[in-house]
N, C-alpha and C positions, 0 to 999 in steps of 0.2 A: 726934072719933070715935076709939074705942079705934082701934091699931092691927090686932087681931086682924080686927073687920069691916071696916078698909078693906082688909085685903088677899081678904078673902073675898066680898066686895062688887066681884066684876071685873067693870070694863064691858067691853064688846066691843071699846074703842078702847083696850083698855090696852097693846099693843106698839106700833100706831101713836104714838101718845104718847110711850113712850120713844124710839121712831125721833126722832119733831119737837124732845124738848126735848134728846136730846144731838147732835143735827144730826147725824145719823145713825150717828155714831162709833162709840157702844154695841157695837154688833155686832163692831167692829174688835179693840174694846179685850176682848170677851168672848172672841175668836178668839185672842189673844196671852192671856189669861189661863190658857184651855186649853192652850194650847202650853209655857204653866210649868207648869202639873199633871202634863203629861206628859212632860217634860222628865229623870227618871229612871228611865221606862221603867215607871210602880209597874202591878202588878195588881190594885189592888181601890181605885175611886176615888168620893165622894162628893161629890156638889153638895149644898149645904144650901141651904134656904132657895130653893128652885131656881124657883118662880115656875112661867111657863109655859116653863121649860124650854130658853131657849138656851143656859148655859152646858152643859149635860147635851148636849145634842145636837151640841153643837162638840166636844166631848171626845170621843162616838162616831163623828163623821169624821174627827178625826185620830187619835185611837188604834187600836192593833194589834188582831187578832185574841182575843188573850186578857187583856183588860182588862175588867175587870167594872165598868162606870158603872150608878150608882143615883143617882136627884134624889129628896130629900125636900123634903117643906113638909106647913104644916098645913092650906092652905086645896085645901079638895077642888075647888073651880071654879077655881083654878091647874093641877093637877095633870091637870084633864081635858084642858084646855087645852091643855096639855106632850105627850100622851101623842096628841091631835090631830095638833101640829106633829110629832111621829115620825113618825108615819103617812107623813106630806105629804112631809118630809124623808129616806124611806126608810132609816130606821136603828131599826124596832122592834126587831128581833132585837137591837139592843146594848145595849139602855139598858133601864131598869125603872122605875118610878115609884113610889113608896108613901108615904104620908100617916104624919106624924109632927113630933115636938118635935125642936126645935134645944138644946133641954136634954135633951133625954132620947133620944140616939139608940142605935139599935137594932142597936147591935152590941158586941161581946164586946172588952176591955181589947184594945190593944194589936192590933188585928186589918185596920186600913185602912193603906195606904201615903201617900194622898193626899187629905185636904179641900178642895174649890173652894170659895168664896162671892162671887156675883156682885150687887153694890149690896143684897146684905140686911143686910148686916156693920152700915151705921151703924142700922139699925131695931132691931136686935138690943141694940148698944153704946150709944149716945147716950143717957144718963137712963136707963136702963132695966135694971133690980135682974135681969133675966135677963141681963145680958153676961157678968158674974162665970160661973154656971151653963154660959151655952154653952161657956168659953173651955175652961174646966174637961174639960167632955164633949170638944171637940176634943182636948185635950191625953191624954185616958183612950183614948180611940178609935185615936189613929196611934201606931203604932210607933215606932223609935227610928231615929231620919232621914229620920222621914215630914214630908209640909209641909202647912202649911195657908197657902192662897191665895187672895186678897183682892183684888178690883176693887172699888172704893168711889170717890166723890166726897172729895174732898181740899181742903185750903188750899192755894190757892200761895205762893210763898212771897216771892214779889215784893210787894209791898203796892199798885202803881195796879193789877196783871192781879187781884189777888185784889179791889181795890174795886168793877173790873169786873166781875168773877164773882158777886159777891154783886150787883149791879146785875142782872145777865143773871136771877138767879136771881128776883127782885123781879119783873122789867119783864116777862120774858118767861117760865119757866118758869110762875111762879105761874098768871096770869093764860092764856095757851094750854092750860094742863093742865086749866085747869077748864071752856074753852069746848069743849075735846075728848072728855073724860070726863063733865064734866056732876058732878063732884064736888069742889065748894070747901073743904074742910076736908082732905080726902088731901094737896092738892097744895100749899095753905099748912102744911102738917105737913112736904112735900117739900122745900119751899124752904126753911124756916126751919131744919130741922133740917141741911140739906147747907152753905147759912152759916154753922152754931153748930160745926160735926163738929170733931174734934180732928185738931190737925194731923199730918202722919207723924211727927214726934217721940216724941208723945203716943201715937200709937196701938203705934208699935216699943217705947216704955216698955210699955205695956199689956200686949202679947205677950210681951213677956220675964218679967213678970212673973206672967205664964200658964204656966209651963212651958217657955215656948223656950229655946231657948238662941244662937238666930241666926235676927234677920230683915234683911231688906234689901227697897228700895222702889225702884221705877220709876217717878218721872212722869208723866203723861198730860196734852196739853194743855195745856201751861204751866204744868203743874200743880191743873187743877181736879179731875181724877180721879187715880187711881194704882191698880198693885198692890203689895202688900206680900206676903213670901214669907219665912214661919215655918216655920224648921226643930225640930223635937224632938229 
């Protein structure tokens, strides 16, 4: 399944699902992902790729008064979703929603302080002739000292926790994500590609070679997830 209609083809169980396949961590690790976005205080911040929206809504409870948070994506049954959980989450007033490309984003050279990207980074990077494009529009979009921040699934770097990891992702991602969703090809798309990801070496080469000029990586889990944190 392209990846465009799996992400636009949302089942009703798709945040349950993440809760179950990262044993509920997910959230933790989106929660310290937002506290690096906001971590220099910036006023104008973007989630890309933002899904149904929790990293956007972690950003508008912990940031300030005059931070301007907007989550883009291009699947409008995400976005309805996202704009649902504000609701629920009482943070309408801070956050915005709007529909649009991770290559093609909708703001003026130089004009953001701060890009989040929460588990869409390897859908985006992995095999796919749009990584080059997005890195680029990240790199066009922030300022100079702005960051772009990264929660994604990871190698670790240990070799039995990573045999494990790929094991867990086989034995039990694949296989629970399609009895929850009811969609076998998303979640063999999920596991296989989160086994094949490039390691944080790979990926700080990557960004550097994006325009940054300073990333550094934290860990998650022994390393099966991480954030990585690109300065311009």
């Amino acid at each position: 399944m392209p990846l465009h209609g799996m992400f636009t083809a949302v089942p009703p169980t798709y945040d349950l699902v993440n809760r179950v396949i990262t044993l509920g961590m997910d959230r933790r690790w989106r929660g310290l992902t937002a506290r690096a976005c906001l971590e220099n205080s910036p006023r104008r911040v973007l989630d890309v790729g933002c899904g149904t929206g929790d990293l956007t809504i972690a950003l508008a409870r912990l940031a300030g008064e005059g931070t301007e948070i907007v989550g883009i994506d291009y699947s409008l049954p995400m976005l309805e979703r996202a704009r649902q959980k504000a609701a629920k989450n009482g943070v309408v007033g801070r956050v915005r929603f709007v529909q649009g490309e991770a290559t093609a984003l909708p703001y003026p050279d130089v004009s953001l302080d701060c890009v989040g990207i929460s588990f869409a980074f390897r859908n985006l990077t992995y095999r796919n002739p749009l990584g080059g494009p997005h890195l680029a529009e990240v790199a066009r979009v922030l300022r100079d000292g702005g960051r772009y921040v990264v929660v994604e699934s990871s190698q670790p770097l240990n070799p039995v926790i990573r045999a494990l990891f790929h094991f867990y992702l086989r034995a039990f991602v694949r296989p629970v994500g399609t009895v929850l969703a009811g969609n076998p090809s998303a979640y063999r798309y999920l596991s296989e590609s989160a086994a094949r990801f490039y390691p944080p070496r790979e990926v700080r080469e990557m960004l550097l070679g994006s325009g940054f000029r300073r990333v550094g990586y934290r860990p998650l889990f022994f390393g099966a997830a991480g954030i990585h944190v690109a300065t311009k």
